[in-house]
N, C-alpha and C positions, 0 to 999 in steps of 0.2 A: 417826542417827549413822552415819558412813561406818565400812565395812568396815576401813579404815584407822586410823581413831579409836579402834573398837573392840579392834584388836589392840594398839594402842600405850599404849591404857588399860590394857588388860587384861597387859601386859607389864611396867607401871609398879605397878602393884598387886602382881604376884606377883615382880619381883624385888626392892622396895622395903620389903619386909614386916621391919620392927623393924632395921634397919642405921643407924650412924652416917653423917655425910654428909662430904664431903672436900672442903676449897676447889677451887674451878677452879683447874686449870693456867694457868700462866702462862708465856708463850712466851719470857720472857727468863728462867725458871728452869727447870732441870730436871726436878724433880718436886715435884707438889703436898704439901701439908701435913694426913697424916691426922688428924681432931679427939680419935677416939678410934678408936687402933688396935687396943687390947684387946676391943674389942667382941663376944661371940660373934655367930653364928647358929645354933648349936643350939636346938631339933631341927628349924629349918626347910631350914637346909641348912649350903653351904658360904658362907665368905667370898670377894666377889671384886670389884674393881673394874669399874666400866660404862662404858663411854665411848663415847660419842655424838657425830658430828662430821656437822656440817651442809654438802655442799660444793655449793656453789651452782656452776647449770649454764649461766648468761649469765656470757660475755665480751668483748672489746671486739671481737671477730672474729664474733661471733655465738653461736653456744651449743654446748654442750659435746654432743657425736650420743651415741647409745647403744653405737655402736660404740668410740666414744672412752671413755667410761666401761668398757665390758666390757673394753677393753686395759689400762684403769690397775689394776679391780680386779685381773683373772690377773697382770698383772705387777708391781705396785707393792701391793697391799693382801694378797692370800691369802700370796704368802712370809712379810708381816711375822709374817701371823697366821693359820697355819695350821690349828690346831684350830676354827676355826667363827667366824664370825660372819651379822649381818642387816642386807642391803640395804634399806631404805623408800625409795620415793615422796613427795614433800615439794614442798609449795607453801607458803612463805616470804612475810610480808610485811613490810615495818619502815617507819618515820617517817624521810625524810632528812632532812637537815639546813635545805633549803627548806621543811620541815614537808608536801612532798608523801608519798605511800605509793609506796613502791618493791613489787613481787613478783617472785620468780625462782622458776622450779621448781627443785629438788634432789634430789640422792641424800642420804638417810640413814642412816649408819652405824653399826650397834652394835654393839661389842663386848664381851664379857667375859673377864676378863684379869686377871693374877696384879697385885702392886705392887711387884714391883722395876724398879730404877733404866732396866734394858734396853729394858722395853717403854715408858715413859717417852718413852724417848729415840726408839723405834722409831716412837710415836705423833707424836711430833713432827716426824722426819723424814717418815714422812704426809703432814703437813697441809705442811712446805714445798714438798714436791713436788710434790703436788696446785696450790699457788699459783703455783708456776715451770712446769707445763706449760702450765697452763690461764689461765694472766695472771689469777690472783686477788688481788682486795686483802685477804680476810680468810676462815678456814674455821671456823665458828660449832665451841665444843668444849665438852662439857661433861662433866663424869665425876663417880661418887657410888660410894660402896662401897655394895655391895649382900649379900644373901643368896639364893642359887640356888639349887635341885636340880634335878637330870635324871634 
């Protein structure tokens, strides 16, 4: 198991521990639909939503440099969300629609993050921006409420 695997399992277990789970966003709605928002996590931690946004790094120009990524995170991702988050390494594959296997490398993004309307919105404007600098057709998103401590 990659060193990569390992953290990402190991990341999925300990913030995944007994929380309800929240539909995916949906980019023609504002914000997603918690299933159960009453839900504690005591005494494992806090409540907080997770969001993981996949941004693939081929474009029709060629690929997205590391340079290019390090400008959009300092300028477009750490304002939105200043308190913390984690960059991953990500190699993607999916089924097109000729039933060939497409792969792109990626950055992967996780965040942990309150649930009001703001960051919603903030997350959203994200993933447009990411798709209007970088000539994207889609930025893979997923979100779960979870239970954290630090």
């Amino acid at each position: 198991m990659s060193r990569l695997t390992r953290a990402v399992t190991m990341a999925a277990i300990i913030l995944s521990g007994g929380c309800g789970m929240m539909q995916p966003p949906r980019m023609d709605s504002p914000v997603g639909v918690v299933r159960d928002a009453t839900q504690s996590c005591a005494p494992l931690g806090t409540a907080y939503m997770r969001t993981t946004l996949y941004f693939g790094l081929t474009r029709p120009t060629g690929t997205v440099s590391e340079a290019e990524w390090q400008t959009f995170l300092r300028e477009d991702v750490t304002p939105r969300f200043p308190d913390g988050l984690t960059v991953l390494e990500g190699d993607g594959q999916w089924r097109r629609a000729d039933g060939t296997i497409g792969r792109e490398h990626s950055k992967v993004l996780v965040i942990l993050h309150d649930d009001k309307p703001s960051t919603q919105e903030a997350l959203q404007a994200l993933v447009r921006r990411y798709k209007q600098v970088f000539a994207q057709q889609s930025v893979l998103w997923e979100i779960a409420r979870v239970c954290a401590a630090f």
